[in-house]
GUZA-56785 format. One record per residue (C-alpha): residue in one letter; x, y, z. Coordinates in steps of 0.5 Angstrom, whole numbers, plus 2048, in hexadecimal, padded with zeros to 3 digits. Last residue first. Layout:
<atoms>
AXYZ
...
</atoms>
This chain:
<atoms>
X8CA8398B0
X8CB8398B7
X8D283D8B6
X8CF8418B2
X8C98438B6
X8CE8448BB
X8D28498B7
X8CB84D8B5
X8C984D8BD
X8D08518BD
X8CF8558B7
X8C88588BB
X8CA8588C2
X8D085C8C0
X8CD8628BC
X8C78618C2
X8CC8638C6
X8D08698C3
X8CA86B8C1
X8C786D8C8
X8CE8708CA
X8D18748C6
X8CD8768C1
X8C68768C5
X8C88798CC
X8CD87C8C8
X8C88808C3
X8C38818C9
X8C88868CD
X8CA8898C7
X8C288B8C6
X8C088D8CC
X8C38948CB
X8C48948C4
X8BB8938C6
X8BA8978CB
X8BE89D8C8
X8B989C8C1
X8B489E8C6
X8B68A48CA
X8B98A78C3
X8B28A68C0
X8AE8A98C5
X8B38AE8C7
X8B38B08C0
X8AC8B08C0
X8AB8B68C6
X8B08B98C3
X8AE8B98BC
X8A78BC8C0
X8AB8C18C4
X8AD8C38BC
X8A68C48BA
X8A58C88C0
X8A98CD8BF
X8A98CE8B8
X8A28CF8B8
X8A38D48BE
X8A98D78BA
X8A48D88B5
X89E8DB8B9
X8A38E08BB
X8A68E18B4
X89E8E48B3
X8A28EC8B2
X8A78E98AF
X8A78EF8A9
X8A48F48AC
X8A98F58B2
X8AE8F48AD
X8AB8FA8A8
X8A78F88A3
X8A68FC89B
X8AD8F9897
X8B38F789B
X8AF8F48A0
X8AC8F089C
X8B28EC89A
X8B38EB8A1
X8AD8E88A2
X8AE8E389C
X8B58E189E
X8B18DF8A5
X8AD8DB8A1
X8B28D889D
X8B58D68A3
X8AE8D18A4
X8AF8CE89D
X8B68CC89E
X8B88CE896
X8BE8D2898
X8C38D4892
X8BB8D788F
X8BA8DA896
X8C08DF896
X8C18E088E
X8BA8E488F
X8BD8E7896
X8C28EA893
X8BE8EB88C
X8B98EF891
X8C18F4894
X8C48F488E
X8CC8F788E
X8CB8F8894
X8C98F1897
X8CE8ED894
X8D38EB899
X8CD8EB89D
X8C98E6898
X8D08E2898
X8D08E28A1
X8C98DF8A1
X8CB8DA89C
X8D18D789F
X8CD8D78A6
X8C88D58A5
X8C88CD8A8
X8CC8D18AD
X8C98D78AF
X8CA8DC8B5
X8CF8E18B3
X8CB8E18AC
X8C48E28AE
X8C88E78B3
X8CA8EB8AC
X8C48E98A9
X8C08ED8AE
X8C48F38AD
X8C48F38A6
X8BD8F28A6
X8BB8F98AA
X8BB8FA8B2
X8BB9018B4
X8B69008BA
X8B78F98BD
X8AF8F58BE
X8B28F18B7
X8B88EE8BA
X8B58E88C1
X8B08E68BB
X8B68E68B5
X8BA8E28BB
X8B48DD8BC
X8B28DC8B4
X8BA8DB8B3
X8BA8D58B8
X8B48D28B6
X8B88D28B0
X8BD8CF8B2
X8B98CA8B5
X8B68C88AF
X8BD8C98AC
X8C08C38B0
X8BB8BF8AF
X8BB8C08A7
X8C38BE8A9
X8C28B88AC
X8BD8B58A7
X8C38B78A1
X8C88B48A6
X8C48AE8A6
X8C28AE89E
X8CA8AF89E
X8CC8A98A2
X8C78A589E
X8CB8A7898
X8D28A589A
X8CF89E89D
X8CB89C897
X8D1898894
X8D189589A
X8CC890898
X8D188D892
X8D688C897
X8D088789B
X8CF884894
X8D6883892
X8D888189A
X8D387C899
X8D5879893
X8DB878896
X8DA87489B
X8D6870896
X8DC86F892
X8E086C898
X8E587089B
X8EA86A89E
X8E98658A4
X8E785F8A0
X8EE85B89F
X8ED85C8A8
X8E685A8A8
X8E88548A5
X8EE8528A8
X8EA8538AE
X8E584E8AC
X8EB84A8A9
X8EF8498B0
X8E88478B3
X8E68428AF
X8EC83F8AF
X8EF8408B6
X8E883C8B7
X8E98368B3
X8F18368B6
X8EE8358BC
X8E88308B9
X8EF82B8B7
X8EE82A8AF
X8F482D8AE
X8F88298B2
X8FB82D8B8
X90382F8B9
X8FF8378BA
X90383A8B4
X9038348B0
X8FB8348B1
X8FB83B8AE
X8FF83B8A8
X8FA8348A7
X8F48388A7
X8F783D8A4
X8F983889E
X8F283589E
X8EE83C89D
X8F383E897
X8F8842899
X8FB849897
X8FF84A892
X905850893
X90484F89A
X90785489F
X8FF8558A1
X8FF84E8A3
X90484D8A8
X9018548AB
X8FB8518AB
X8FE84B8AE
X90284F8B4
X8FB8528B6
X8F884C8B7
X8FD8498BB
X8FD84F8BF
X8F584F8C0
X8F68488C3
X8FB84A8C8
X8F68508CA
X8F084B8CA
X8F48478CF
X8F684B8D3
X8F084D8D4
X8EE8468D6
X8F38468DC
X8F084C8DE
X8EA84A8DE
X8E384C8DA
X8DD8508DB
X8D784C8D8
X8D484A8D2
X8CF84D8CE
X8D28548CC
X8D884F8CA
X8DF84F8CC
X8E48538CB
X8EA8548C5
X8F08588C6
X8F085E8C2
X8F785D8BE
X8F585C8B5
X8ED85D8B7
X8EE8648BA
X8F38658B4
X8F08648AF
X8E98678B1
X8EE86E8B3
X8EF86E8AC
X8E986D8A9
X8E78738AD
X8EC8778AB
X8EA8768A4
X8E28778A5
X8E587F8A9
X8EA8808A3
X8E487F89F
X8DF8838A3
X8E58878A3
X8E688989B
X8DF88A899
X8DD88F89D
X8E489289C
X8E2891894
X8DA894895
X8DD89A899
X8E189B894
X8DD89B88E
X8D889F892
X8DC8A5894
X8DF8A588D
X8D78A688A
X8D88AC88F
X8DD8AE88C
X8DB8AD885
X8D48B2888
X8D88B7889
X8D98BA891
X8DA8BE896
X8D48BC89A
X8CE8C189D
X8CA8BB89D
X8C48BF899
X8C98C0894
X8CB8B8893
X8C58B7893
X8C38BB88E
X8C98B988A
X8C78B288A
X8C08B4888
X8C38B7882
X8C68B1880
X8C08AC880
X8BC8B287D
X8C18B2877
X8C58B8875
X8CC8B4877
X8CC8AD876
X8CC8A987D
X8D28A7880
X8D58A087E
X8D88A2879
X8DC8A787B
X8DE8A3881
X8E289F87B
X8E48A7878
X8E78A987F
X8EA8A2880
X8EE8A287A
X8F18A987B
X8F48A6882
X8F98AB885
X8F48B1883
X8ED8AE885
X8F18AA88B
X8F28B288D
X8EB8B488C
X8E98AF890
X8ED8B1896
X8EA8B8895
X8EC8B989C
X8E58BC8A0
X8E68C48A2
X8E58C58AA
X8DD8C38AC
X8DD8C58B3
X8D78CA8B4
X8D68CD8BA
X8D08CF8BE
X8CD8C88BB
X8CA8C78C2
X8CB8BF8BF
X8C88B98C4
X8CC8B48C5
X8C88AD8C8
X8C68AA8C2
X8CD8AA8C0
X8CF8A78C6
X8CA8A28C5
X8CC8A08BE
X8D38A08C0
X8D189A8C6
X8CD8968C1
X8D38968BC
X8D88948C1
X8D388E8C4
X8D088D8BD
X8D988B8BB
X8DA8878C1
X8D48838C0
X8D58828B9
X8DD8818B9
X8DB87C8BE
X8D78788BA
X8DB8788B4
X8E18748B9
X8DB86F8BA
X8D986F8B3
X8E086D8B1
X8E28698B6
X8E78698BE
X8DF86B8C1
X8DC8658BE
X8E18618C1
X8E18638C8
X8D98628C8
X8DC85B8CA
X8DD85D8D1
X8D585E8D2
X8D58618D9
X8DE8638D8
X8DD8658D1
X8D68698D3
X8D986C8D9
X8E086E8D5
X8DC8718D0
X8D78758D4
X8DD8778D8
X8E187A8D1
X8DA87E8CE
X8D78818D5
X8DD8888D4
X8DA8888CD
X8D48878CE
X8D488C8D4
X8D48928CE
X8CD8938CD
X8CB8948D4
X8D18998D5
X8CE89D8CF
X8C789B8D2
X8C889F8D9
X8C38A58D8
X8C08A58D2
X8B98A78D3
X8BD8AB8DA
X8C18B08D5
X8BC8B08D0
X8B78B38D5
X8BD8B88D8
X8BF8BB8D1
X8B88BB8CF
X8B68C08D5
X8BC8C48D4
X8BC8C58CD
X8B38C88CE
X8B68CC8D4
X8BC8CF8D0
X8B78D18CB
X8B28D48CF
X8B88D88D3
X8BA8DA8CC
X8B38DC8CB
X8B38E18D2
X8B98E38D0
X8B78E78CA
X8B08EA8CE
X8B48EC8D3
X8B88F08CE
X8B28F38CA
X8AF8F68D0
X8A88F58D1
X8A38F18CD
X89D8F68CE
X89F8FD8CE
X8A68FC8CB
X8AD8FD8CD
X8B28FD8C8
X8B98FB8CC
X8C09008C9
X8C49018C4
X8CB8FE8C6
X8C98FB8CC
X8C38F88C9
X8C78F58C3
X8CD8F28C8
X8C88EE8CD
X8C58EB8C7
X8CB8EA8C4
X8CD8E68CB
X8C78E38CC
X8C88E18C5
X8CE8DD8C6
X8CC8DB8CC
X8C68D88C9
X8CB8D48C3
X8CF8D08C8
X8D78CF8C9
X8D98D78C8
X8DF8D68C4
X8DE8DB8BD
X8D98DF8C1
X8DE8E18C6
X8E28E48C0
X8DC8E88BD
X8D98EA8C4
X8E18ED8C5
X8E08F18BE
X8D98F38BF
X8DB8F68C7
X8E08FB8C3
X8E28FF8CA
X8E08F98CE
X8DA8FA8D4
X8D58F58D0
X8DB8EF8CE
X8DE8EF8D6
X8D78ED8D9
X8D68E88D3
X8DD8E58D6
X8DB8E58DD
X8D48E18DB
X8D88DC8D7
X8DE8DA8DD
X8D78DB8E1
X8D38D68DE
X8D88D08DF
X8D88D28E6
X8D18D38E8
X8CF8DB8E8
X8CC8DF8ED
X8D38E38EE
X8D18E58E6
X8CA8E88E7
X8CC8EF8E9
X8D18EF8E3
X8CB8EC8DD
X8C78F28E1
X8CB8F88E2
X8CE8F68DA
X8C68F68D7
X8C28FC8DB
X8BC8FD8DC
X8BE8FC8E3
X8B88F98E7
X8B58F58E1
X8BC8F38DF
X8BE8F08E5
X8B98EB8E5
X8BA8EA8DC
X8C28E98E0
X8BF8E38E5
X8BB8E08E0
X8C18DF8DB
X8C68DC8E0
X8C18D88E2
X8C08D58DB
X8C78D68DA
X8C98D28E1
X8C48CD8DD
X8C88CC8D8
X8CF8CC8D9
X8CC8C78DF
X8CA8C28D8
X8D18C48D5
X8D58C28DA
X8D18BB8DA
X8D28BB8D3
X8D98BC8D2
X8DE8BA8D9
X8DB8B48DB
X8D68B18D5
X8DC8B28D1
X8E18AF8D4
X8DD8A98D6
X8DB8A88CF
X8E38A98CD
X8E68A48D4
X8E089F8D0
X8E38A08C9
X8EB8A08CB
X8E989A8CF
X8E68978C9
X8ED8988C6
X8F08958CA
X8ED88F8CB
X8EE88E8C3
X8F588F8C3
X8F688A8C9
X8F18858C5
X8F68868BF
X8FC8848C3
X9038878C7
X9028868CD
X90888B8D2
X90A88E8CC
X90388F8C9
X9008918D0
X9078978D0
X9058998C9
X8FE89A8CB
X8FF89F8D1
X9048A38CD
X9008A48C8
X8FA8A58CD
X8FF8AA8D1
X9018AD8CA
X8FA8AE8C7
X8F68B28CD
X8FD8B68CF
X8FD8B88C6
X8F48B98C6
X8F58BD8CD
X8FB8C28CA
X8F78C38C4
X8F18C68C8
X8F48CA8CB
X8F88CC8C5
X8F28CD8C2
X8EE8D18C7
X8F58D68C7
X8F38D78BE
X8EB8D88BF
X8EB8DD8C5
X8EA8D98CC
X8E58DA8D1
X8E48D38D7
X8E18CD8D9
X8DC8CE8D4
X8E08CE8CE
X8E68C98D1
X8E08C48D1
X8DE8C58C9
X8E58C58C8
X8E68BE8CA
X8E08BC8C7
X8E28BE8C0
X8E88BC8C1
X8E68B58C3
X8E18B58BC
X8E78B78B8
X8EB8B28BA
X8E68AC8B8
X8E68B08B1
X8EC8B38B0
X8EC8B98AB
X8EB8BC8B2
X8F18B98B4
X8F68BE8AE
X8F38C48B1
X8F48C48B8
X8FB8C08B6
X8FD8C78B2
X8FB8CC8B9
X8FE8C78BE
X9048C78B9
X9058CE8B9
X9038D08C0
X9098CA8C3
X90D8CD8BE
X90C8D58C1
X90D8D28C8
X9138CF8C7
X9168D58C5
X9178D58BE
X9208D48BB
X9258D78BE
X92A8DC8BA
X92A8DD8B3
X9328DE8B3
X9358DA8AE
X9388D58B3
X9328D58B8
X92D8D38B3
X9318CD8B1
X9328CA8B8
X92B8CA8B9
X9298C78B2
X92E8C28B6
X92B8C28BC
X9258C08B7
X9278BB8B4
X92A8B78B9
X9238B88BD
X9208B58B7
X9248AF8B7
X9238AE8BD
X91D8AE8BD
X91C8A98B7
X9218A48B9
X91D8A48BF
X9168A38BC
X91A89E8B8
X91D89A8BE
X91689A8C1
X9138988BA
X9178928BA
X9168908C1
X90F8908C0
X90F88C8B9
X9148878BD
X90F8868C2
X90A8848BD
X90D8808BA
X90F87B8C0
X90887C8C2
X9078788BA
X90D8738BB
X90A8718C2
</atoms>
């Protein structure tokens, strides 16, 4: 009662504050307002003006947020493919979704709170937030970018249709508009603006910027490119354009076809994943209401740890899933500039910095070295002190919840022994009302004892809490009801003087913190895996524009390097410094180039180019890039084919896996726990 009465005083405290707050902001303002008026500055923004700056301040201040930042994310993917903006107005579109999405739950949370204010009220909402965020996602992202795809596939095969009777780009893209889908035509409609605009690479430049998938930015590049120098026709491949697209549509084909198998390989385990959490209450109410003695185990300590576990592998299984099911186009990179919060906490706390020092390797040793590598490979801005940070803090907040987690638990111990009403045993049978009566006046009687004693500044000898106890009940002391309230008075006594953090208890969150150690280092060597991915593909990727470029007349290395740089991610920065540097040195460049970059396969790319500079042309230089992007090509079909394998696997098992955890954890081993303490208490009670 006084814990809900709290609450409802903190809720109505922060009403009154939130209140206070707006009003004194309202009278600030009219009084800024006032000020204005009188010195003759006039009025102040528009509304709209305001709305577009803070809009434009918040876009970037979430995507410093993690959990924000991947909602962000999804709802600009959306408004990509649903319609064409520039960067600045697709940003306030945005904003405007993220600031409506974060009142109305704001709202609705606080209006649940009032109503019921408790923690399990906080945690369902916050599982409904996951849930309602999957749906969302699944709904209005992927599904949206499913048919994106295909219509573009469609939509590229009607223009290479039309193409081959026109010869020419902007007829084809035009009379292949009214054949689009919808998601498409918003797109096709804005190529087709691009190619008949007076400055048509300035306009591709803007639409490049927010064009939701990387093969419309290349049809649209490529489109551009052949308008502006015309289609190379040769003898025995045809028309060069034709020849473009026909790779696009292969790549667009080998994505769609992935996306549909991984989509029915783990169709239906995220929701599979989640139904032990919604089963856990039931579950727990039959077992108690079947074996009502199970009730106890559920109030102590391993019964409380048994719930945090099922509801906590449930969640993880569900996210694990959802991860599993992104799949990333990678058409636009949203890595904002991370905080350097760890280069703040060096600055306040100087001690910190020479402790975390300490910890880190010594610099020109392997050990050191290595770390630094990592780091590079991971694309992380980071020292390596930082990351020796990052391990100490994941190891002390590690630390710190498994010991307020075994803390909590012996809490609600206590307090599930000092009030739950005992029941009968797992071996007798179901008892009366008048019988539980009874047990609930005996529980009282208990408990009225233990409070005696825990005012106590000495407690009783054995003999003295006999007698206490037999005066309180006006028997003898030697009377077998007074023997019995004995045993079990002490028994809980017991139970209740040991319900503190035990030294074991924090022997293992030691050890378990001290394995969170790894935790920053193991993120890295996953993000270094993922990236080497990433520039696999990306160089499939690159060897599949330079096979499209080559066959152009006038084509030169500044050129290519230029649309490298366009559409390049993992390169980019390196791409875009050998530009900058490739006047003042064109094979030094190129040198610097492939030594900034040392992914082998780039590399050989570099090497091309650099011939081309000395004796070769582009034609000659990628002559066999056909047979590579073929390697490439197959190998990556490969990866896929695995990678399904794999991801159909590990989802049947977190798919199935929740649902075994709280069959095992929450109702098998209730009932064998009970069984075994209750057949231990008969076996006393004989011996």
């Amino acid at each position: 009662m006084m814990n809900m009465l709290a609450q409802y005083i903190i809720v109505v405290a922060l009403i009154i504050t939130i209140l206070y707050v707006v009003n004194q902001y309202y009278k600030y303002s009219r009084a800024k307002r006032k000020r204005q008026e009188t010195i003759g500055a006039g009025k102040g923004l528009p509304f709209p003006r305001i709305l577009n700056k803070y809009t434009q301040k918040g876009y970037n201040v979430i995507l410093r947020i993690p959990i924000l930042r991947t909602v962000l994310i999804k709802v600009r993917k959306k408004l990509e493919t649903l319609s064409v903006y520039d960067e600045y107005t697709l940003r306030r579109e945005v904003m405007k979704i993220i600031f409506s999405i974060i009142a109305l739950f704001s709202v609705g949370c606080l209006f649940l709170v009032i109503i019921r204010p408790s923690w399990l009220v906080i945690f369902w909402i916050l599982l409904g937030i996951l849930l309602l965020s999957g749906i969302l996602i699944d709904f209005f992202v992927y599904r949206v970018e499913n048919r994106l795809l295909k219509q573009l596939k469609n939509f590229i095969t009607r223009v290479t249709f039309n193409y081959q009777q026109t010869k020419s780009v902007d007829e084809a893209v035009f009379d292949s508009i009214q054949y689009a889908g919808p998601e498409m035509k918003v797109h096709a409609e804005r190529i087709n603006k691009i190619l008949n605009a007076l400055h048509s690479e300035k306009e591709l430049a803007a639409y490049e910027e927010v064009a939701p998938s990387r093969y419309l930015r290349v049809f649209a590049s490529l489109a551009v490119l052949v308008k502006d120098r015309g289609d190379n026709f040769d003898e025995e491949k045809g028309s060069s354009f034709v020849r473009g697209v026909t790779s696009i549509n292969k790549e667009l084909n080998d994505e769609i076809l992935y996306r549909s198998k991984l989509s029915y390989a783990l169709r239906s385990i995220s929701a599979l994943a989640l139904i032990p959490i919604f089963l856990a209450l039931p579950t727990k109410h039959w077992s108690i209401s079947q074996f009502p003695t199970t009730e106890s185990f559920y109030g102590s300590r391993i019964g409380f740890l048994a719930e945090i576990a099922v509801y906590a592998i449930s969640v993880a299984c569900y996210l694990i899933v959802r991860k599993m099911r992104e799949i990333n186009d990678n058409s636009t990179e949203f890595k904002p500039k991370r905080i350097r919060w760890e280069r703040w906490l060096f600055k306040k706390i100087p001690l910190l910095e020479k402790f975390c020092k300490a910890l880190s390797p010594q610099e020109f040793t392997k050990k050191y070295h290595e770390r630094q590598q990592l780091i590079k490979e991971a694309n992380e801005n980071l020292e390596v002190k930082e990351l020796t940070l990052q391990q100490v803090l994941s190891c002390l907040a590690v630390f710190i919840v498994l010991v307020s987690a075994f803390t909590l638990a012996h809490v609600r111990e206590a307090n599930t022994v000092l009030n739950q009403v005992a029941t009968q045993s797992i071996f007798t049978s179901q008892l009366t009302e008048k019988e539980l009566q009874g047990i609930a006046e005996m529980n009282e009687f208990d408990k009225s004892v233990i409070e005696d004693l825990k005012e106590m500044k000495k407690l009783p000898t054995d003999e003295e809490l006999r007698e206490m106890i037999a005066d309180q009940l006006n028997l003898d002391s030697r009377d077998l009801e007074v023997t019995n309230a004995y045993k079990r008075i002490t028994g809980k006594w017991i139970t209740i003087s040991n319900s503190f953090l035990q030294w074991w208890e924090v022997l293992i969150a030691i050890v378990i913190a001290f394995t969170s150690y790894l935790i920053p280092v193991q993120i890295l060597i996953a993000k270094r895996q993922a990236r080497l991915k990433l520039m696999e593909r990306e160089v499939y990727q690159l060897l599949v524009l330079i096979s499209i470029l080559r066959d152009f007349e006038g084509m030169s290395v500044s050129i290519i390097l230029n649309w490298l740089q366009r559409f390049s991610l993992v390169f980019k920065k390196s791409i875009t410094i050998a530009i900058e540097e490739f006047d003042s040195g064109q094979e030094m460049a190129l040198v610097k180039l492939s030594e900034n970059n040392t992914f082998e396969p780039f590399q050989q790319i570099v090497e091309r180019l650099r011939l081309t500079i000395i004796r070769l042309s582009i034609k000659e230089a990628f002559t066999d890039i056909e047979m590579e992007r073929e390697f490439y090509l197959e190998q990556r079909r490969e990866d896929q084919k695995r990678s399904l394998e794999k991801k159909s696997q590990i989802g049947e098992f977190l798919g199935l896996g929740p649902l075994v955890c709280l069959t095992f954890i929450y109702l098998i081993f209730p009932i064998i726990y009970i069984g075994v303490n209750e057949s231990k208490n008969m076996i006393n009670m004989f011996t």
